[in-house]
C-alpha positions in Angstrom: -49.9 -27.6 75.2 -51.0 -24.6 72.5 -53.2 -22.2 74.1 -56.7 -21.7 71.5 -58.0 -18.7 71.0 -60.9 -17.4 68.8 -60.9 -14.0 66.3 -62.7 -13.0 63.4 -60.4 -13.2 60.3 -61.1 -9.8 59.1 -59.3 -8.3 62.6 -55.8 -9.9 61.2 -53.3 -7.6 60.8 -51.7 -10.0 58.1 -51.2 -13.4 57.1 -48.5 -15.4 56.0 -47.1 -18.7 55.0 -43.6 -18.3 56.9 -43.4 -18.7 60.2 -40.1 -16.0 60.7 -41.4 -13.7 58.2 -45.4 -13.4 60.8 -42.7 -12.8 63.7 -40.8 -10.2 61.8 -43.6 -8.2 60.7 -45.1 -8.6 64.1 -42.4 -7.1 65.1 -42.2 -4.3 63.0 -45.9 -3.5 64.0 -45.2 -3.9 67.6 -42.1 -1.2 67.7 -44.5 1.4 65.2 -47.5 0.8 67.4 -48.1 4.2 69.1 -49.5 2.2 72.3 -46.9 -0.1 73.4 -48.6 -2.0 75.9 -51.1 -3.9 72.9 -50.0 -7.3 73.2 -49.8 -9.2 69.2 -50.2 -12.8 68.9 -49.0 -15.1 66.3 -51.3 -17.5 65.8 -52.0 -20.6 63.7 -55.5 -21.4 61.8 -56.0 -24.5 63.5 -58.2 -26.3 60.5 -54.5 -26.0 58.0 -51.3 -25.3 60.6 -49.9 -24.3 57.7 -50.9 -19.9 57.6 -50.1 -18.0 59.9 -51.7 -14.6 61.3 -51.4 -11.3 64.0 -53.8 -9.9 65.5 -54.0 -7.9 68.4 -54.5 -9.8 71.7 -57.6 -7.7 72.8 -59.6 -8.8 69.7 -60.0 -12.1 70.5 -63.4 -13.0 70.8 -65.5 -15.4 73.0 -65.8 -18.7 71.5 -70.3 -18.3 71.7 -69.7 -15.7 68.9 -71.0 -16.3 65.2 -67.9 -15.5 62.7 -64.8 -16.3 64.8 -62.1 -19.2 63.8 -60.4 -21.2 66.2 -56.4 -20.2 66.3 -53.5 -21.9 68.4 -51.1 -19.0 69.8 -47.7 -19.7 68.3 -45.9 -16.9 69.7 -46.8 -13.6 71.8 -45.4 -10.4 71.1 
């Protein structure tokens, strides 16, 4: 079962249409983030499944909030 999360789309750190290239640039972000301990998720608009986004695990917001979209976690960095 997909974990659902809520963030405000202009918090993204990019989106994209492939899959390996989000993980690969989450990546990259990860390893030139100066505070390692941030955790990035990939996650999945859940309206298309078909973008995918990063953001930074301590933006997410609580789901009460006006401007958030609903997201499914694909992968945690």
């Amino acid at each position: 079962m997909s974990e659902t999360i809520f963030f405000n789309p202009g918090d993204s750190l990019g989106n994209f249409h492939d899959y390996n290239e989000a993980i690969k640039k989450g990546q990259i972000f990860k390893h030139k983030d100066s505070a390692k301990d941030r955790e990035l998720v990939v996650v999945t608009d859940d309206k298309s499944g078909k973008e995918y986004a990063i953001f930074y695990a301590q933006d997410a917001h609580d789901s009460t909030k006006s401007g958030v979209t609903t997201y499914k976690v694909s992968k945690k960095i």
